[in-house]
VEXDREN-2710 file (C-alpha; in Angstrom, 1 decimal):
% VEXDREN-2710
k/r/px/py/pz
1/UNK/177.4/-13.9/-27.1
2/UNK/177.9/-17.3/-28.9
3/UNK/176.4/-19.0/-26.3
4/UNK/172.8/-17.0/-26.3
5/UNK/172.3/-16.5/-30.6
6/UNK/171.1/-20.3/-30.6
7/UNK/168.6/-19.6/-28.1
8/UNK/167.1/-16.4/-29.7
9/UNK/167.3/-18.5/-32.7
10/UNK/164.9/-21.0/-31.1
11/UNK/162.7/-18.3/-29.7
12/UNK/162.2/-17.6/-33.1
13/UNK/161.2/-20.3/-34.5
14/UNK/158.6/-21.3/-31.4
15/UNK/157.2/-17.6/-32.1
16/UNK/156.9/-18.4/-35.6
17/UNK/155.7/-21.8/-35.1
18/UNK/153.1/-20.7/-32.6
19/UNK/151.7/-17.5/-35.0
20/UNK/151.4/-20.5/-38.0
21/UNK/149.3/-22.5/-35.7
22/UNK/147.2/-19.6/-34.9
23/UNK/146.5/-18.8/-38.5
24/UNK/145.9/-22.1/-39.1
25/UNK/143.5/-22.6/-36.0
26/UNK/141.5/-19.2/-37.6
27/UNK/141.4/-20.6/-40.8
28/UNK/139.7/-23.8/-40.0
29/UNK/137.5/-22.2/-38.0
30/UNK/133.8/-22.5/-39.2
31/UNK/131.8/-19.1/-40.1
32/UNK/128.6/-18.8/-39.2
33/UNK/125.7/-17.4/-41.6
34/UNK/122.3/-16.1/-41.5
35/UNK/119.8/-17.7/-43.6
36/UNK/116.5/-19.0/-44.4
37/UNK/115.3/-22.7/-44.2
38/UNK/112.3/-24.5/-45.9
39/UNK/111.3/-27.8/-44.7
40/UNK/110.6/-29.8/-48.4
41/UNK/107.3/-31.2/-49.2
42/UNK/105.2/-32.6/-52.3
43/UNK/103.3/-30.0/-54.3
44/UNK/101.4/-30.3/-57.2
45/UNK/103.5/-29.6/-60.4
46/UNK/101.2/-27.0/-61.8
47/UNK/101.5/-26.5/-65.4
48/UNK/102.8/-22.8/-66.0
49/UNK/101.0/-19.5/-67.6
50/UNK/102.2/-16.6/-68.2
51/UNK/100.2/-14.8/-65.8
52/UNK/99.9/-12.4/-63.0
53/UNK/97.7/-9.7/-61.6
54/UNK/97.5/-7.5/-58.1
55/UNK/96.3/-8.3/-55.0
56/UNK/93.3/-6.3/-53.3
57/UNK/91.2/-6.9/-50.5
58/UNK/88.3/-9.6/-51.3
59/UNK/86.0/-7.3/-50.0
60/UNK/86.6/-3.6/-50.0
61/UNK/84.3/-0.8/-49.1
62/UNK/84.4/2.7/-49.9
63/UNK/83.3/5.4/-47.3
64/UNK/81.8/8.6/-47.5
65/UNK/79.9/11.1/-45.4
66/UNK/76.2/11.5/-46.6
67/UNK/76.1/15.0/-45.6
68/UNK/78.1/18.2/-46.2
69/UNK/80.4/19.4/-43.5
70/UNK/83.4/20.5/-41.6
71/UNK/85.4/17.4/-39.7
72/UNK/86.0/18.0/-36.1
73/UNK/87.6/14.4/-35.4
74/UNK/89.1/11.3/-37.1
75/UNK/89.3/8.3/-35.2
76/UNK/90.9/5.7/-37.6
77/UNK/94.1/5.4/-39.2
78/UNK/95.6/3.0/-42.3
79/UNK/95.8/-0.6/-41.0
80/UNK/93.3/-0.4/-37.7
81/UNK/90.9/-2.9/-37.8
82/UNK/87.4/-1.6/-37.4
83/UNK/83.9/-2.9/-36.7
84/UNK/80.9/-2.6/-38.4
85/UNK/78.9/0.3/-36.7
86/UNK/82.3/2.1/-35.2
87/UNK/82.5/5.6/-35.6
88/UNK/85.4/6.6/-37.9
89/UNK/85.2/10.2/-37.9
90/UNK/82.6/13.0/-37.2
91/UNK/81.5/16.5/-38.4
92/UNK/81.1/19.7/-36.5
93/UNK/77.2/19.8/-35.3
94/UNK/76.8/22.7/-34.3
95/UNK/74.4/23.9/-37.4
96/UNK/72.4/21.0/-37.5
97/UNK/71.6/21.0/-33.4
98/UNK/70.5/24.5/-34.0
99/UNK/67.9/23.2/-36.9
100/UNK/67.1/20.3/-34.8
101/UNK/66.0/22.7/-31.9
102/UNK/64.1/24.7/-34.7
103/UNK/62.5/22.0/-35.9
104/UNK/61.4/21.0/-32.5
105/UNK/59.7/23.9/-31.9
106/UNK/58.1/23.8/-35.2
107/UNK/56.2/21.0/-34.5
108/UNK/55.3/21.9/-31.0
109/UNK/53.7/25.0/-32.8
110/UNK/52.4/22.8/-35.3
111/UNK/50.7/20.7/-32.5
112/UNK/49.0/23.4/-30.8
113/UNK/47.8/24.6/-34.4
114/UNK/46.0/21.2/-35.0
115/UNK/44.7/20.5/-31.3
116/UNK/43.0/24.1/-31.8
117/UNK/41.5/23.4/-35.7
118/UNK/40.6/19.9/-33.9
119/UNK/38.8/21.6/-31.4
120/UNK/36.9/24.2/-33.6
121/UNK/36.3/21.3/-35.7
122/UNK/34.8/19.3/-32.3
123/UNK/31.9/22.9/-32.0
124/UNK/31.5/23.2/-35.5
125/UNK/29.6/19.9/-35.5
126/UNK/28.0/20.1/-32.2
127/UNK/26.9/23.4/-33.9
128/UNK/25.9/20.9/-36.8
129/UNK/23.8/18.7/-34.4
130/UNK/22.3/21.6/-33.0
131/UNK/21.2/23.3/-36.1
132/UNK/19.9/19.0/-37.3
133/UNK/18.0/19.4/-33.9
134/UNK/16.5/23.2/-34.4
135/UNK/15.1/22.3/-38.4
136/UNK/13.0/19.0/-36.5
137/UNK/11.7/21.6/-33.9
138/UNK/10.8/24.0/-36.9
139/UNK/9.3/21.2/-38.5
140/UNK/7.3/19.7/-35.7
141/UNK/6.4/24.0/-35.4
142/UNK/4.7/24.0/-38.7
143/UNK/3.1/20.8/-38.6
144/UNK/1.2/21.2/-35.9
145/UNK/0.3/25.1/-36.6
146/UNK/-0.8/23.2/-40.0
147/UNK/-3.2/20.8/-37.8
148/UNK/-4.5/23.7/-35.8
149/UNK/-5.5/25.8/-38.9
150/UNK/-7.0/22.9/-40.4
151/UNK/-9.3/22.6/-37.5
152/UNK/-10.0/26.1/-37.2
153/UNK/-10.8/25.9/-41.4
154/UNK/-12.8/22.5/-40.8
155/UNK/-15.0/23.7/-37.7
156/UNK/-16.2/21.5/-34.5
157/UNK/-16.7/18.0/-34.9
158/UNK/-20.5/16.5/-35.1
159/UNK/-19.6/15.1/-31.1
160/UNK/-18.7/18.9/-30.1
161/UNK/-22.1/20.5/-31.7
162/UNK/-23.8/17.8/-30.2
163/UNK/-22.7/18.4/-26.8
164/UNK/-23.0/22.3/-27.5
165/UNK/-26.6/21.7/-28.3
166/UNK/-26.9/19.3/-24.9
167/UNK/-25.8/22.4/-22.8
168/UNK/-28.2/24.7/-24.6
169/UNK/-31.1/21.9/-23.9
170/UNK/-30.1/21.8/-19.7
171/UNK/-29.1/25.2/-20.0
172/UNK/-33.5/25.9/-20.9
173/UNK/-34.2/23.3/-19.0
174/UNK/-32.9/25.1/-15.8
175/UNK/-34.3/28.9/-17.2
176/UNK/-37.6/27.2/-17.5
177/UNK/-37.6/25.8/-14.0
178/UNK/-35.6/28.6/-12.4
179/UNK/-38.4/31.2/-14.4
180/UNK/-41.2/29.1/-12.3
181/UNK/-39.8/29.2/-9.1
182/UNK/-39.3/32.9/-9.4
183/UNK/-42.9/33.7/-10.3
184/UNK/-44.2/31.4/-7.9
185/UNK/-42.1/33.3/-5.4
186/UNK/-42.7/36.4/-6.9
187/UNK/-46.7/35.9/-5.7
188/UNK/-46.0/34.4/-2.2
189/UNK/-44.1/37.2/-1.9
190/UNK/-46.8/39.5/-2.9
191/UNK/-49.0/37.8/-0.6
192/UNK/-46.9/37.9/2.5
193/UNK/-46.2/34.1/2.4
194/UNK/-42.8/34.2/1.3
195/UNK/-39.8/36.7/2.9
196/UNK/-38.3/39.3/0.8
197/UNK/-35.0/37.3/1.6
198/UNK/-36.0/34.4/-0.3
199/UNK/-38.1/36.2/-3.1
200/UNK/-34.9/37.6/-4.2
201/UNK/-33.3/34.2/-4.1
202/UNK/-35.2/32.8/-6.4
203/UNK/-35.1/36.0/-8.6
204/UNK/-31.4/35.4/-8.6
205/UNK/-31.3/31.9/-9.8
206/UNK/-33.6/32.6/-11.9
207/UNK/-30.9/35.4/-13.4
208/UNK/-28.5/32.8/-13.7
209/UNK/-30.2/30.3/-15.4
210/UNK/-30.7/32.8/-18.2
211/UNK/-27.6/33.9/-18.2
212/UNK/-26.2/30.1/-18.6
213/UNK/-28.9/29.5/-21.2
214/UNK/-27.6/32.5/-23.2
215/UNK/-24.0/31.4/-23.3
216/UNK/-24.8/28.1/-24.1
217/UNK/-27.0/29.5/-27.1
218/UNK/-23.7/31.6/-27.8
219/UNK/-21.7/28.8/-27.8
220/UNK/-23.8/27.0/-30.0
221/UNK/-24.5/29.5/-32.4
222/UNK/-20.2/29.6/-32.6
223/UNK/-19.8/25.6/-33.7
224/UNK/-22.8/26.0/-36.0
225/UNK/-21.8/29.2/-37.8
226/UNK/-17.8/27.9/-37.5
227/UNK/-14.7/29.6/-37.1
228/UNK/-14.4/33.5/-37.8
229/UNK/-12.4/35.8/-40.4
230/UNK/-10.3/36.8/-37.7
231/UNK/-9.4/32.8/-36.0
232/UNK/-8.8/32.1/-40.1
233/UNK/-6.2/34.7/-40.2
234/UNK/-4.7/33.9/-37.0
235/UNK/-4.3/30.3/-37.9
236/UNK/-3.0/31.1/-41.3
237/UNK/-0.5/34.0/-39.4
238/UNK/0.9/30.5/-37.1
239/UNK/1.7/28.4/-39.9
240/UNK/3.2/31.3/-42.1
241/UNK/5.2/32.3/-38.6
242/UNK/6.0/28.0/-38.5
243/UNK/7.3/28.4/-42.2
244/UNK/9.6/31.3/-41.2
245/UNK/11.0/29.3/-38.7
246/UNK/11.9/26.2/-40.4
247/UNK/13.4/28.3/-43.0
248/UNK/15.5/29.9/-40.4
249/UNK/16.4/26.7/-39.0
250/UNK/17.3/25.2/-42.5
251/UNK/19.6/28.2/-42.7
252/UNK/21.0/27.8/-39.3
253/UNK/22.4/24.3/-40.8
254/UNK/23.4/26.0/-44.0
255/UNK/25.9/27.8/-41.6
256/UNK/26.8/24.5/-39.3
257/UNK/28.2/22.9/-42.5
258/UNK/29.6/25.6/-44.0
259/UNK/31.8/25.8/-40.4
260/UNK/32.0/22.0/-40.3
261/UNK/33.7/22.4/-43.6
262/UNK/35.5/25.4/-43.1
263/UNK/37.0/23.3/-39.7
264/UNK/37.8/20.6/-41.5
265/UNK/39.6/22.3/-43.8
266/UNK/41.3/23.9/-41.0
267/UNK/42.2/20.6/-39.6
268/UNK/43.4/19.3/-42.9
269/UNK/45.8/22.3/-43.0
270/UNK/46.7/22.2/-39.6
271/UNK/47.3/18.4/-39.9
272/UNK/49.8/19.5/-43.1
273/UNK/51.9/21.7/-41.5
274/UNK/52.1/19.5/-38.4
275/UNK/53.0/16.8/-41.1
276/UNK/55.8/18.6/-42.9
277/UNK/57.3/19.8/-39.4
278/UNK/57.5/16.4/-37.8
279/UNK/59.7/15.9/-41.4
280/UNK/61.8/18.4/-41.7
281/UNK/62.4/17.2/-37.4
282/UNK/63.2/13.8/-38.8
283/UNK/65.5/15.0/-41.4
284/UNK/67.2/17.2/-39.2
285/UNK/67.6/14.2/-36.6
286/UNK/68.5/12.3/-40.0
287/UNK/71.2/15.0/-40.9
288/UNK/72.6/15.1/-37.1
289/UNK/73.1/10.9/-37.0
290/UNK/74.8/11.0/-40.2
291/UNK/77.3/13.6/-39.0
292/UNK/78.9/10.5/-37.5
293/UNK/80.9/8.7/-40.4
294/UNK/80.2/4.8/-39.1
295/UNK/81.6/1.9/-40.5
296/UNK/79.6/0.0/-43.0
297/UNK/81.6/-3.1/-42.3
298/UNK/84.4/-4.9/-40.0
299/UNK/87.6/-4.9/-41.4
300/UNK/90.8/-3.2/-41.7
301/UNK/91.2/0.9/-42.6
302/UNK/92.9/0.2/-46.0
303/UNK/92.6/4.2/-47.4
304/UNK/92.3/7.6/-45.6
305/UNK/91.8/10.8/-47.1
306/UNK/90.7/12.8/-44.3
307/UNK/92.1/15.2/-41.7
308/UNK/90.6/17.0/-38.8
309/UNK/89.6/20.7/-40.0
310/UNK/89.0/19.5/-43.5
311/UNK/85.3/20.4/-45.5
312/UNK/84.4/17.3/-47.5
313/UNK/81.3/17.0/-49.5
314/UNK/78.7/14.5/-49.5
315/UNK/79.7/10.7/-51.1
316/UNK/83.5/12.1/-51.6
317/UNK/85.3/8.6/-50.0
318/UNK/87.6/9.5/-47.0
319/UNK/88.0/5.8/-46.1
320/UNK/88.0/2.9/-47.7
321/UNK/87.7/-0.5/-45.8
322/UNK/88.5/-4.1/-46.6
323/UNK/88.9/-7.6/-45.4
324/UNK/92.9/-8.7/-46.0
325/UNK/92.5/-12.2/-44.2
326/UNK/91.0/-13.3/-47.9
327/UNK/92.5/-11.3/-50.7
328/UNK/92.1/-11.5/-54.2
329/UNK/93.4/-11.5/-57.5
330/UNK/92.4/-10.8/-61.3
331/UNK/93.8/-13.3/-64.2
332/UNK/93.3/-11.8/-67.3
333/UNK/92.5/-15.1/-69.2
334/UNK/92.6/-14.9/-73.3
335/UNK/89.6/-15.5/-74.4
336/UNK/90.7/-18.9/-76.4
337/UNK/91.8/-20.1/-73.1
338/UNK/88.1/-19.6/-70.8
339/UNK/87.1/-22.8/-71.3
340/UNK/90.4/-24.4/-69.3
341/UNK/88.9/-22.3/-66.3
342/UNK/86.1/-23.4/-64.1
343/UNK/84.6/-21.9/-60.5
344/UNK/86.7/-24.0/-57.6
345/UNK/89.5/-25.0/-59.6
346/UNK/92.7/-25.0/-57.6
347/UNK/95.4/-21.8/-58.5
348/UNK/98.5/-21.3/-57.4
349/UNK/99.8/-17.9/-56.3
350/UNK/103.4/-16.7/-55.8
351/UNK/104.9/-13.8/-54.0
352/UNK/108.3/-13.5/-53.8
353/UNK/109.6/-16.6/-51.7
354/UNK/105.8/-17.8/-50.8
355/UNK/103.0/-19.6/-52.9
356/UNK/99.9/-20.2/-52.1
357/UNK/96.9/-22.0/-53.3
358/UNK/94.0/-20.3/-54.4
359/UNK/90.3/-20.9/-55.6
360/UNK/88.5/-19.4/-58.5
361/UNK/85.9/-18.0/-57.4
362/UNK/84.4/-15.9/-60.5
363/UNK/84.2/-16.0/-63.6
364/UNK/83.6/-12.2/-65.6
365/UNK/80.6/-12.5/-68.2
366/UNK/82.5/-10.4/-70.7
367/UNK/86.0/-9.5/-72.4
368/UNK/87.6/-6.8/-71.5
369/UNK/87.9/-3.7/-74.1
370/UNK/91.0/-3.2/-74.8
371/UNK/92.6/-6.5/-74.0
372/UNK/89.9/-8.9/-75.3
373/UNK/90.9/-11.3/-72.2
374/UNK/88.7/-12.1/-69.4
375/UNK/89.0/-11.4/-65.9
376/UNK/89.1/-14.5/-63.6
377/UNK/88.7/-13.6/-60.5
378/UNK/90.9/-15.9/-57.5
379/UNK/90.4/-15.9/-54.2
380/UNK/93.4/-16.4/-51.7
381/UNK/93.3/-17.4/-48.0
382/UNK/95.6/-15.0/-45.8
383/UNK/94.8/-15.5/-42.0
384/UNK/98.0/-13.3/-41.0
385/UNK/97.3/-10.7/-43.0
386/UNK/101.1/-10.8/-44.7
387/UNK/100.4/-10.5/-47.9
388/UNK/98.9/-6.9/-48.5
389/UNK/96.3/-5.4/-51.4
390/UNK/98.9/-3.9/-54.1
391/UNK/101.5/-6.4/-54.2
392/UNK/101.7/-8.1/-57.6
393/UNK/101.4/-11.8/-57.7
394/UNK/102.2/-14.4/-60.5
395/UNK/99.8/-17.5/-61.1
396/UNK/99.3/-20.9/-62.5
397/UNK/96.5/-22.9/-62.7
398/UNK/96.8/-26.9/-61.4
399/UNK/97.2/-28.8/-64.6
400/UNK/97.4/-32.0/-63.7
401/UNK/97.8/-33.8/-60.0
402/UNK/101.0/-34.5/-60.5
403/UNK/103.1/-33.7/-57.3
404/UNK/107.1/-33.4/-56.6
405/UNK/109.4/-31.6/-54.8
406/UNK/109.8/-28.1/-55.6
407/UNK/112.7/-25.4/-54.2
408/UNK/113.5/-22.3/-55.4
409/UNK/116.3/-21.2/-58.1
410/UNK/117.9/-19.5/-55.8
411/UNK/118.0/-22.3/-53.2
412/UNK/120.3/-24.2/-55.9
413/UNK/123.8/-23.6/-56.8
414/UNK/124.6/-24.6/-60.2
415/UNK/127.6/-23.4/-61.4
416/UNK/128.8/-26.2/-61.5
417/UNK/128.3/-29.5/-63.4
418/UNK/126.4/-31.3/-60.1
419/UNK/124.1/-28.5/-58.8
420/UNK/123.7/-28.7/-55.2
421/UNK/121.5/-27.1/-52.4
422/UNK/122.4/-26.9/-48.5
423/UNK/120.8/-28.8/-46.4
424/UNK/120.6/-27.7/-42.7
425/UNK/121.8/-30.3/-40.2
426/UNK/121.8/-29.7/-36.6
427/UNK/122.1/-26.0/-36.7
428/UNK/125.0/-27.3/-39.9
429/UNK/125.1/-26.9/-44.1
430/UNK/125.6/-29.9/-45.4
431/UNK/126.3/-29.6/-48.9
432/UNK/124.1/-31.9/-51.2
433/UNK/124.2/-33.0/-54.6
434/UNK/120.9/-33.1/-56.2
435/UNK/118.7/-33.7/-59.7
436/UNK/117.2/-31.5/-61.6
437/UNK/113.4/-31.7/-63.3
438/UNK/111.6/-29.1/-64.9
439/UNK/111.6/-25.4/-64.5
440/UNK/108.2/-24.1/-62.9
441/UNK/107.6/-20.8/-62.0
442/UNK/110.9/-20.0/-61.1
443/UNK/111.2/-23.2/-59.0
444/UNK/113.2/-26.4/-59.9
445/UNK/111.9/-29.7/-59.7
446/UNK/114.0/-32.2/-57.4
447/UNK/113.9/-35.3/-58.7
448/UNK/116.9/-36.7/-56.8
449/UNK/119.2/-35.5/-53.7
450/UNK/116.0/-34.6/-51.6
451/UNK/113.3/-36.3/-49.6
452/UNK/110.1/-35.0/-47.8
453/UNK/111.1/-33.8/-44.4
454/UNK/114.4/-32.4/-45.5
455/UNK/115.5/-28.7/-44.3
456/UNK/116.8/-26.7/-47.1
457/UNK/118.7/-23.4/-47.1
458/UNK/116.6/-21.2/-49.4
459/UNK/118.0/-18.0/-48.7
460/UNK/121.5/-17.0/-48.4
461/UNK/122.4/-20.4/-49.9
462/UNK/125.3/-18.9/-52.6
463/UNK/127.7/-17.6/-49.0
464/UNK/127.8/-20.9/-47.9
465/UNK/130.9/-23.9/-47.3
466/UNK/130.3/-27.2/-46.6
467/UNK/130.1/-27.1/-42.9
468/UNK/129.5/-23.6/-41.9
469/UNK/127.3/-22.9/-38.6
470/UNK/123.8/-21.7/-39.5
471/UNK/121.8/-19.0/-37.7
472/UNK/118.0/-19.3/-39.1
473/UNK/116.2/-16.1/-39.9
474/UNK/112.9/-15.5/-38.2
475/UNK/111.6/-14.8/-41.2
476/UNK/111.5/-18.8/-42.4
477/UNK/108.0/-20.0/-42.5
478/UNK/108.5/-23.9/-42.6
479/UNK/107.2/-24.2/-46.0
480/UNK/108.9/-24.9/-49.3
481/UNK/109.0/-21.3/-50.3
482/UNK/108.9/-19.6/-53.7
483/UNK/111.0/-17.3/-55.1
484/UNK/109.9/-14.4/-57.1
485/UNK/107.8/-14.9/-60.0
486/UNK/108.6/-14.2/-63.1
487/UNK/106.5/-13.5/-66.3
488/UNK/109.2/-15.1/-68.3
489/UNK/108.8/-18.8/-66.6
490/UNK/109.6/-21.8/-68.6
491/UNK/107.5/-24.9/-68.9
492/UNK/109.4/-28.0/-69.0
493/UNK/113.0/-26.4/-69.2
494/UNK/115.2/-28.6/-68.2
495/UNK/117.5/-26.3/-65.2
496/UNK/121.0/-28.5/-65.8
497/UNK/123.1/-25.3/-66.2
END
């Protein structure tokens, strides 16, 4: 028993001895932290406002149905990106097919309607030309009944009476020779020198000639004495009848243009109503192609206010699109101040741990009502699309091109009389003292400590020893980030705490 207390004893003391070492071994050990690094860069040193307004998309679009109607599908949600001419969404068709198929046979109907008035109008003026063609007939008619009655009123012409008178002179000429060969035969005949045969011959011819002579003395007496009561009336009775007929004739065209115009009218109405259905086929078609909601422009779904099964009304938005790879922002600028502000000038733009620089691209012609400020409108480059319309920026214009090196207040630890930032050192924090400029925008000015290139912790700084092992969010950018803006920033403070 005496012999084995010293060795318990000395067990003790090497357990002992061993659990120190432990502790001190754990306590020695580095911890390692997760936190954000900025690489540090010049910036301009921006003269501060107290200003800040929200972000919206540069370009934003509402959209609406033109029509009235039930919707039978959406095809876009918040945030997909869409291209001009897409279609976002439709309404149920069935109503308007069923007018498009009415109007379609509307203006077949309407069609046939014209071709027809076309056609009557196409015999209504041959009817035209005919009746034109049956007044010159008339005409022609009456003139020359006119001529005849004038020759039948003016009698036979001095060459006619003297031919008449001619015939009468051969006519006697052959009675007188004819009357002596008959006696002459008569008395051979009598005296047996001439046969009975040829006695009566002669007697015949001799009939003849008299006959002849008495129609040619007929004749002549006709042209002498001129035309009778009777060839008067007659010729009087053919122009009269010749009047009756151009009169008819006149009438008949009376009638033509009457149905000329009565077709054309018909076409005219026909052509109306052929008119108005081809409309109301485009407006149905019209109605039908807008039952698809496209997309006025490309870019991102920023709004929605439509489900499938919903009614919406005609211009009521249901969409609203915009173009987040440029945003935008609205300074309200007093009034005093407009003058500082000109079109391209520089801005700078913070959101929580990021700033950007922006470009004024407006200028509003007016003050605002209630405010009396004006609206300066800033346009802001976002290629990733991280910064999003509705989030609340803080601004300051570029006063002067002054540039330094800028970090964050919370990058800084100054609770102390040497403020001091982490840098990160091969995947270590290295504690650094550094010197303190002006406050801008909730970002102090290093004038001593840092140099460009440095990496800085600017997040999770304040759980940080001098030598700790880093782990660097994902989130770090490898830009001198800014923190939060505040409205309350302080131009020119000095931050030595």
């Amino acid at each position: 028993m005496k012999k084995s207390w010293p060795m318990a004893f000395t067990a003790l003391l090497l357990a002992v001895s061993l659990t120190a070492c432990s502790t001190e071994n754990a306590a020695v050990e580095p911890a390692s932290s997760t936190v954000q690094v900025a690489t540090v860069k010049q910036e301009s040193l921006d003269a501060v406002y107290d200003l800040s307004g929200t972000l919206a998309a540069y370009d934003e679009t509402p959209v609406s149905f033109q029509i009235n109607g039930t919707v039978s599908s959406v095809n876009g949600d918040v945030g997909d990106r869409v291209n001009k001419g897409s279609v976002m969404a439709q309404l149920d068709t069935a109503d308007i097919q069923l007018e498009v198929e009415n109007a379609n046979q509307s203006v077949a109907a309407a069609q046939a309607a014209l071709s027809s008035a076309r056609a009557s109008m196409t015999n209504a003026r041959a009817g035209q030309q005919a009746a034109a063609a049956g007044v010159a007939s008339a005409q022609a008619q009456v003139e020359s009944a006119r001529a005849s009655e004038q020759g039948v009123l003016s009698g036979k012409r001095p060459q006619e009476k003297a031919q008449a008178q001619n015939a009468v002179t051969k006519a006697q000429t052959a009675y007188d020779q004819a009357k002596t060969a008959a006696t002459r035969a008569q008395t051979l005949f009598d005296n047996g020198l001439l046969t009975q045969q040829e006695n009566e011959q002669a007697q015949t011819t001799l009939a003849n000639a008299s006959e002849s002579l008495k129609d040619a003395q007929e004749q002549l007496s006709l042209i002498l004495e001129g035309a009778s009561q009777s060839d008067r009336a007659s010729a009087a009775a053919a122009v009269k009848q010749a009047q009756v007929g151009i009169e008819n004739a006149q009438a008949s065209v009376a009638q033509a243009n009457a149905a000329v115009e009565q077709a054309q009218a018909g076409v005219e109405q026909s052509q109306a109503s052929y008119d108005q259905a081809v409309i109301a086929l485009n407006t149905a078609k019209l109605k039908l192609s807008r039952a698809n909601l496209k997309a006025p422009a490309s870019g991102v779904i920023l709004t929605k206010q439509i489900s499938e099964g919903q009614t919406v009304s005609a211009g009521t938005e249901v969409f609203s699109i915009g173009e987040i790879n440029r945003l935008k922002v609205l300074l309200p600028i007093p009034d005093s101040e407009i003058a500082q502000w000109k079109i391209g000038q520089q801005v700078s733009i913070s959101l929580y741990d990021e700033v950007r620089t922006g470009k004024v691209a407006k200028l509003y012609p007016q003050t605002n009502e209630n405010t009396g400020s004006i609206n300066v409108e800033v346009a802001i480059s976002n290629p990733n699309a991280d910064w999003k319309p509705g989030q609340v920026v803080s601004a300051s214009r570029q006063a002067s091109s002054k540039q330094g090196i800028l970090l964050p207040v919370e990058a800084v630890i100054s609770s102390g009389s040497d403020p001091y930032v982490f840098k990160e050192v091969k995947g270590k924090a290295v504690k650094t003292t550094v010197k303190l400029g002006n406050l801008y925008n909730n970002r102090y000015e290093i004038t001593g400590g840092l140099k460009v290139g440095d990496k800085v912790v600017t997040r999770g700084s304040d759980r940080l020893f001098d030598g700790d092992d880093l782990t660097v969010s994902q989130a770090q950018d490898n830009k001198a980030a800014a923190p939060a803006a505040s409205n309350n920033a302080n131009s020119g403070a000095k931050a030595n705490d």
